[in-house]
C-alpha positions as CSV (number, residue, x, y, z in Angstrom):
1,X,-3.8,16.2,-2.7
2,X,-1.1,14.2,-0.7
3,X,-1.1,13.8,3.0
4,X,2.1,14.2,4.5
5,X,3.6,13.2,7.7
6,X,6.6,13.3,9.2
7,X,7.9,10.0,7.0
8,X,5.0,8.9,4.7
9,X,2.8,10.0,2.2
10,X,-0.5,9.0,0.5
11,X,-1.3,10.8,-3.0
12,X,-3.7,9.5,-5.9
13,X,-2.3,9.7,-9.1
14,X,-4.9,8.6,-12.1
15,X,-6.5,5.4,-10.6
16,X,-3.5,4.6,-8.4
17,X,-3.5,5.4,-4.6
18,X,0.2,5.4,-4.0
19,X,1.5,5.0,-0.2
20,X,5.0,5.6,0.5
21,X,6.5,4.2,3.7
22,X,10.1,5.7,3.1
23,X,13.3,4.0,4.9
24,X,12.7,5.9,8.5
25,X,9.1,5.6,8.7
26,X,8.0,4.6,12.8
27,X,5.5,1.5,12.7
28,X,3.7,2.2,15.8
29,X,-0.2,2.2,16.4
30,X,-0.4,6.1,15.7
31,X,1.3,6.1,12.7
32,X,-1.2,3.2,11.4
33,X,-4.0,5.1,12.3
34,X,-3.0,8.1,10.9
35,X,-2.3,6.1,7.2
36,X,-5.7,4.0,7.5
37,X,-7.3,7.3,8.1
38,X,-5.9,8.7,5.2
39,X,-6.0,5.5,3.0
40,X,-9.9,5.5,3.8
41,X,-10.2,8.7,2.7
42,X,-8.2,8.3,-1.0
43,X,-10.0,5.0,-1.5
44,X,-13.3,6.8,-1.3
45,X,-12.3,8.5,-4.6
46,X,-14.4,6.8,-7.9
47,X,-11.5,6.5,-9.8
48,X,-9.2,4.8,-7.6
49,X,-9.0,1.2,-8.6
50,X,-5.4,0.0,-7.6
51,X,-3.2,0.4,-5.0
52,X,0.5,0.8,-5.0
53,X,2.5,0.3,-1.8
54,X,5.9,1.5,-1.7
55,X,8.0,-0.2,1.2
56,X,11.0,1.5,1.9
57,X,11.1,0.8,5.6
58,X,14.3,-0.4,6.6
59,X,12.3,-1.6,10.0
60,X,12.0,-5.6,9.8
61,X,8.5,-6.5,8.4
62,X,6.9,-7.6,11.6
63,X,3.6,-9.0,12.3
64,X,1.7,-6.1,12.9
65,X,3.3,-4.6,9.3
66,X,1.6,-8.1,7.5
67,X,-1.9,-7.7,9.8
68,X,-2.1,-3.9,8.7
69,X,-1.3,-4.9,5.1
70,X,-4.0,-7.0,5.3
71,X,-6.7,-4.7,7.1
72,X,-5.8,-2.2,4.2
73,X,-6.6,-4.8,1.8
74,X,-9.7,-6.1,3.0
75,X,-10.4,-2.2,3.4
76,X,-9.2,-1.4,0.2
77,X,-12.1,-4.2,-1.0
78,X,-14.8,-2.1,0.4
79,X,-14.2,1.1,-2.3
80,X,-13.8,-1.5,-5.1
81,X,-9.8,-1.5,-5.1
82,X,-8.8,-5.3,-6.4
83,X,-5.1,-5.1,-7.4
84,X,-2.1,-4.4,-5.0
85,X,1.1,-3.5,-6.5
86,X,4.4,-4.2,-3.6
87,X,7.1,-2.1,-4.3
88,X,10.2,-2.8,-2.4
89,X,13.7,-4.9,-2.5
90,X,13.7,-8.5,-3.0
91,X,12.4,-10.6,0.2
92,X,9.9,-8.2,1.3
93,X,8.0,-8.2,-2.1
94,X,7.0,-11.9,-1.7
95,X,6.7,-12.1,2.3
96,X,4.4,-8.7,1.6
97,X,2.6,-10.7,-1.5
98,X,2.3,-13.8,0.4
99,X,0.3,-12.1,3.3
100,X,-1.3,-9.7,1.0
101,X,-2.4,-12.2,-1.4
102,X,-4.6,-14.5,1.4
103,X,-7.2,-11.8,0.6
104,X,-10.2,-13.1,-1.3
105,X,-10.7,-10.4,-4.5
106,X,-7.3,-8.5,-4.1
107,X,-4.6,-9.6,-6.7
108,X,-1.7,-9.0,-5.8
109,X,2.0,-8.1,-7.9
110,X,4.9,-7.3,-7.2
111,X,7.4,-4.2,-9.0
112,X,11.2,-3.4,-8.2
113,X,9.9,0.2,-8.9
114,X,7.7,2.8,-9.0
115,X,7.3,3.4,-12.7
116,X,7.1,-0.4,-12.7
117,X,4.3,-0.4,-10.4
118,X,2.5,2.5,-12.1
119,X,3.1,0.5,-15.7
120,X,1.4,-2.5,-14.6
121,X,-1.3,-0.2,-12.7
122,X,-2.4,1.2,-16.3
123,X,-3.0,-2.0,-18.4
């Protein structure tokens, strides 16, 4: 079952909780309430081992994007998710992986797409 806002939307597919933060998604407190809420919820599931983040925001990756990345990742940790696939266009995938990747037990990669991202998801 997806949740749905305005300009986001969290789904599971197999083990894979997919977020996508399309191009006019707002990055103010409520919306990252409203996604870690959510988040929390799909990472509960049993089967949910990875997580696939698909940044199509065309807002500037500030710093309170990188310090909710990595809240969701230390989250994430808690319901035994340990590999964080970045999808998005070239400079945001490493600055993403870079701030991401500072977690201890989260490995993170990066994919240009989502199949990509769902590939490496299912080795």
């Amino acid at each position: 079952m997806a949740q749905a806002n305005a300009n986001w939307q969290l789904y599971v597919e197999e083990n894979v909780l997919v977020a996508d933060f399309p191009a006019d998604m707002e990055t103010n407190e409520s919306v990252f309430a409203a996604v870690n809420e959510e988040f929390e919820r799909l990472a509960s599931r049993e089967e949910v081992d990875t997580h696939v983040s698909v940044m199509g925001m065309d807002a500037p990756l500030n710093s309170d994007v990188f310090e909710k990345a990595q809240e969701a990742a230390a989250v994430g940790t808690e319901f035994g998710i340990t590999t964080w696939i970045l999808v998005s266009e070239g400079i945001k995938n490493r600055a993403l992986q870079s701030k991401v990747g500072t977690i201890e037990g989260v490995d993170t990669e990066v994919a240009s797409s989502v199949d990509e991202a769902m590939e490496l998801a299912g080795r």
